[in-house]
C-alpha positions as a Markdown table, in Angstrom:
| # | Residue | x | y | z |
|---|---|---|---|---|
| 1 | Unk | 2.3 | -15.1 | 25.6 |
| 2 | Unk | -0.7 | -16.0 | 28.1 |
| 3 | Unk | -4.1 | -14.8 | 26.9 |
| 4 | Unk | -4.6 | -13.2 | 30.1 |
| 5 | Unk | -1.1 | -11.6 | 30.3 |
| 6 | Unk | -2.2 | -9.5 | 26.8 |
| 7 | Unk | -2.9 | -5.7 | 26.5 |
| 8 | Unk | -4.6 | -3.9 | 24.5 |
| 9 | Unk | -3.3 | -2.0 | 21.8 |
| 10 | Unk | -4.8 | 0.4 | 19.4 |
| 11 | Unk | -6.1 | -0.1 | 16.3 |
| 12 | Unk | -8.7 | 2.2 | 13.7 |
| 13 | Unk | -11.3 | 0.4 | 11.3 |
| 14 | Unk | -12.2 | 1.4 | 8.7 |
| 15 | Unk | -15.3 | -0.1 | 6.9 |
| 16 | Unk | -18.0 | 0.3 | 3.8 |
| 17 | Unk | -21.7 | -0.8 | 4.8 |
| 18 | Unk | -24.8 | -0.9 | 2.5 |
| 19 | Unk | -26.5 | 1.4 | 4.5 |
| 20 | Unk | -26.1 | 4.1 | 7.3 |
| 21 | Unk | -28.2 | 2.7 | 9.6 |
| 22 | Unk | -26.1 | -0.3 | 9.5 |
| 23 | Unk | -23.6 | 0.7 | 11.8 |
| 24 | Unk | -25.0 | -0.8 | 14.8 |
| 25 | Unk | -23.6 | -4.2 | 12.8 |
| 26 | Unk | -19.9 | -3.1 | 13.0 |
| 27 | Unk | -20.3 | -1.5 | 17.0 |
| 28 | Unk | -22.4 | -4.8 | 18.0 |
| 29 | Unk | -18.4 | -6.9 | 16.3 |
| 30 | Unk | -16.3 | -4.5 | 18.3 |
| 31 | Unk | -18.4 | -5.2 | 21.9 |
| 32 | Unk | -18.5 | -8.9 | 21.1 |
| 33 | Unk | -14.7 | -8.9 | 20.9 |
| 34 | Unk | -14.5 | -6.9 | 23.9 |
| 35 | Unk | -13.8 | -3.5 | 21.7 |
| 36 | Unk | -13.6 | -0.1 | 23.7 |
| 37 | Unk | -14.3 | 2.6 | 21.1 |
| 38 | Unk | -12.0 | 6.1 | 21.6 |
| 39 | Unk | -12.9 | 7.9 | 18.8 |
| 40 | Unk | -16.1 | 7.7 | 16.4 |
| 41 | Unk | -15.7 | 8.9 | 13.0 |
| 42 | Unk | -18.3 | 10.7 | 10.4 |
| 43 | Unk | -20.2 | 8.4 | 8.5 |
| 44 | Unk | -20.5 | 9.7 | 4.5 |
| 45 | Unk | -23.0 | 8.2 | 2.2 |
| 46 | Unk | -20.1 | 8.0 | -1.0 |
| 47 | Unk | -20.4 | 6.5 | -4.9 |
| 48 | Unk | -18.2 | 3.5 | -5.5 |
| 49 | Unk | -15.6 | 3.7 | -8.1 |
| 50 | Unk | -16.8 | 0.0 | -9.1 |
| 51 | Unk | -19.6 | -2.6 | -8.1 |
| 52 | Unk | -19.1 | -4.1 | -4.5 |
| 53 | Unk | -21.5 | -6.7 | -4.0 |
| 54 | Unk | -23.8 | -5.1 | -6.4 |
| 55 | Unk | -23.8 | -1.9 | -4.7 |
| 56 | Unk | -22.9 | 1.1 | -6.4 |
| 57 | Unk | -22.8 | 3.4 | -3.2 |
| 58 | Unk | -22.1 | 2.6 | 0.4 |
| 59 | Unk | -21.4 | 4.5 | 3.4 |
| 60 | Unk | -18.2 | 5.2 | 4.6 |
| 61 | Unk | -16.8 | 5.5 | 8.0 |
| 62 | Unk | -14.1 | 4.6 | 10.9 |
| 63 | Unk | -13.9 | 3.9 | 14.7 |
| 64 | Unk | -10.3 | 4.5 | 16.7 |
| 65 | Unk | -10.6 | 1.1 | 19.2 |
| 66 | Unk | -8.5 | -0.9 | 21.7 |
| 67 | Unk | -8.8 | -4.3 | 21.6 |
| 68 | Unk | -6.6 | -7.1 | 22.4 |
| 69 | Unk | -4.6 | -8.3 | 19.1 |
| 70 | Unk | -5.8 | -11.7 | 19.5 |
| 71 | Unk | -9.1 | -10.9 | 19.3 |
| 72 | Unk | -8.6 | -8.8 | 15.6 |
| 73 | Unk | -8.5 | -12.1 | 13.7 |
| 74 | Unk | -11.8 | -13.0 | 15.1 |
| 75 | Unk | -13.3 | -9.4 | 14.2 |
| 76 | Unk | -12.5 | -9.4 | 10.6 |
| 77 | Unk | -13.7 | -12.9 | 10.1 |
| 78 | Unk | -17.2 | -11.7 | 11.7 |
| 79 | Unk | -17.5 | -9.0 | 9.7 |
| 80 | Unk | -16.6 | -10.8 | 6.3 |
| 81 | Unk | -19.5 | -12.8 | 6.7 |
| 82 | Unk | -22.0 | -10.0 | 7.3 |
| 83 | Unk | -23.8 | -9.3 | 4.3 |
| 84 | Unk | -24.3 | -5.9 | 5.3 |
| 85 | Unk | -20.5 | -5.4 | 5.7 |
| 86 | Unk | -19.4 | -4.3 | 2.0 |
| 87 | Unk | -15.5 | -4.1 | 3.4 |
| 88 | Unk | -13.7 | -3.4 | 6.5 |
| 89 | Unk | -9.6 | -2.5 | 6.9 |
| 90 | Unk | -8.2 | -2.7 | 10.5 |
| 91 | Unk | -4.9 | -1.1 | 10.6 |
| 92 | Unk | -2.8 | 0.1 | 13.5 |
| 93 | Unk | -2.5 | 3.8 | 13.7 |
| 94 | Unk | 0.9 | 5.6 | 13.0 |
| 95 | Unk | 2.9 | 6.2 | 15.9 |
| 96 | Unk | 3.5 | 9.9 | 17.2 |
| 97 | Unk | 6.9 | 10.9 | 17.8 |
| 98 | Unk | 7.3 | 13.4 | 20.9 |
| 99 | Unk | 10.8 | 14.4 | 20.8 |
| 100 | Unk | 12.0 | 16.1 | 17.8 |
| 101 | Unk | 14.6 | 14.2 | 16.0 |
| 102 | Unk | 17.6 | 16.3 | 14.8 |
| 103 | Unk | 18.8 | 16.1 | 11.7 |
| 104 | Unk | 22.5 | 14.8 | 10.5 |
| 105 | Unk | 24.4 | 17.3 | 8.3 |
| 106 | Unk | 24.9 | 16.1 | 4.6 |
| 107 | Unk | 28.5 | 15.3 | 3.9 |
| 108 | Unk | 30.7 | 17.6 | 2.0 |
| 109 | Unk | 30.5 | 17.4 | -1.7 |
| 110 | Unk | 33.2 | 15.6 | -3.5 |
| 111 | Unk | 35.2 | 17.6 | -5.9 |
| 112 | Unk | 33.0 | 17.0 | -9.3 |
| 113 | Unk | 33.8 | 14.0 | -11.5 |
| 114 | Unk | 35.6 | 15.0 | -14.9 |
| 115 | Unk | 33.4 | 14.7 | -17.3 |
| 116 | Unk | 33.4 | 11.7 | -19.2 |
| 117 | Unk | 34.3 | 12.4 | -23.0 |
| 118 | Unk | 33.3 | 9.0 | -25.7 |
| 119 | Unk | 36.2 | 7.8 | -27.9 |
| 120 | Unk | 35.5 | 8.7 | -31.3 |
| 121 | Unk | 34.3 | 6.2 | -33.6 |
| 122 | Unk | 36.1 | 6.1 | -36.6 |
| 123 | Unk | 34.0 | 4.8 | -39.8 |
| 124 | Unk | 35.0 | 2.6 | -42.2 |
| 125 | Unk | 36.0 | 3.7 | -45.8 |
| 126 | Unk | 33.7 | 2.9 | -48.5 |
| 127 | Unk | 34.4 | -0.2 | -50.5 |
| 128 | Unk | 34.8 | -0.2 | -54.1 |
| 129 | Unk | 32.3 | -2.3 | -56.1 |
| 130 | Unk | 35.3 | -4.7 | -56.6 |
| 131 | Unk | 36.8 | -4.5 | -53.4 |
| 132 | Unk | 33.0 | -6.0 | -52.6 |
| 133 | Unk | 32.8 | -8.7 | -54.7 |
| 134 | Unk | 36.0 | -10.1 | -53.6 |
| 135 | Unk | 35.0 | -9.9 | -49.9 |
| 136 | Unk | 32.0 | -11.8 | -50.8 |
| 137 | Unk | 33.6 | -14.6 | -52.6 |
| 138 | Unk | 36.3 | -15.0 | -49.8 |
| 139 | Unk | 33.0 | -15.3 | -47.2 |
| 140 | Unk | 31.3 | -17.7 | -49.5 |
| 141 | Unk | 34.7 | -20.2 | -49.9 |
| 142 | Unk | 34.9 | -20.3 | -45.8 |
């Protein structure tokens, strides 16, 4: 497919920066790619789980975007070289079914299975201490 011939699709980011005020860093990625923001999300200081970077919080946050799907490679690599970029995801949103899907009805049940019943396991009758030691010899002459 032509560059030019491309359109853009949707996609959301979401990312983890070192500080709040840092969010210029990931708006100033999304305008050099050619980004058109829809939807700007809260930005929450949190406490990481485990060290990223050294940090032990970040803030959190996400942008809705459009940008063509060429350009996304491009995006991430900027962004994984920002120091002040801790981590970023880009996915593509789920898609929104309007019309109501019907559902299929189940098939009938089957009559039940009969139920399985385990052959009885007869044991073996207890050797005598003679019947024993002749089994053992007659293992030891093979």
């Amino acid at each position: 497919m032509e560059q030019g011939t491309e359109e853009k699709k949707d996609y959301e980011i979401s990312f983890l920066l070192k500080s709040e005020e840092r969010v210029d860093e990931i708006l100033k990625a999304l305008k050099h790619i050619g980004g058109e923001i829809t939807l700007e999300g809260p930005i929450e200081k949190i406490v990481l789980a485990y060290k990223i970077k050294k940090e032990t919080s970040a803030s959190f946050g996400h942008f809705h975007f459009r940008a063509l799907p060429a350009d996304i490679k491009t995006l991430t690599q900027e962004l994984k070289n920002n120091p002040e970029v801790l981590r970023t995801l880009v996915v593509t949103p789920p898609f929104v079914k309007s019309k109501r899907t019907t559902m299929r009805p189940l098939p009938k049940a089957a009559a039940p299975a009969p139920e399985y019943k385990a052959p009885i396991a007869v044991a073996p009758a207890p050797l005598s201490n003679e019947a024993l030691e002749k089994k053992i010899e007659e293992i030891l002459r093979e």
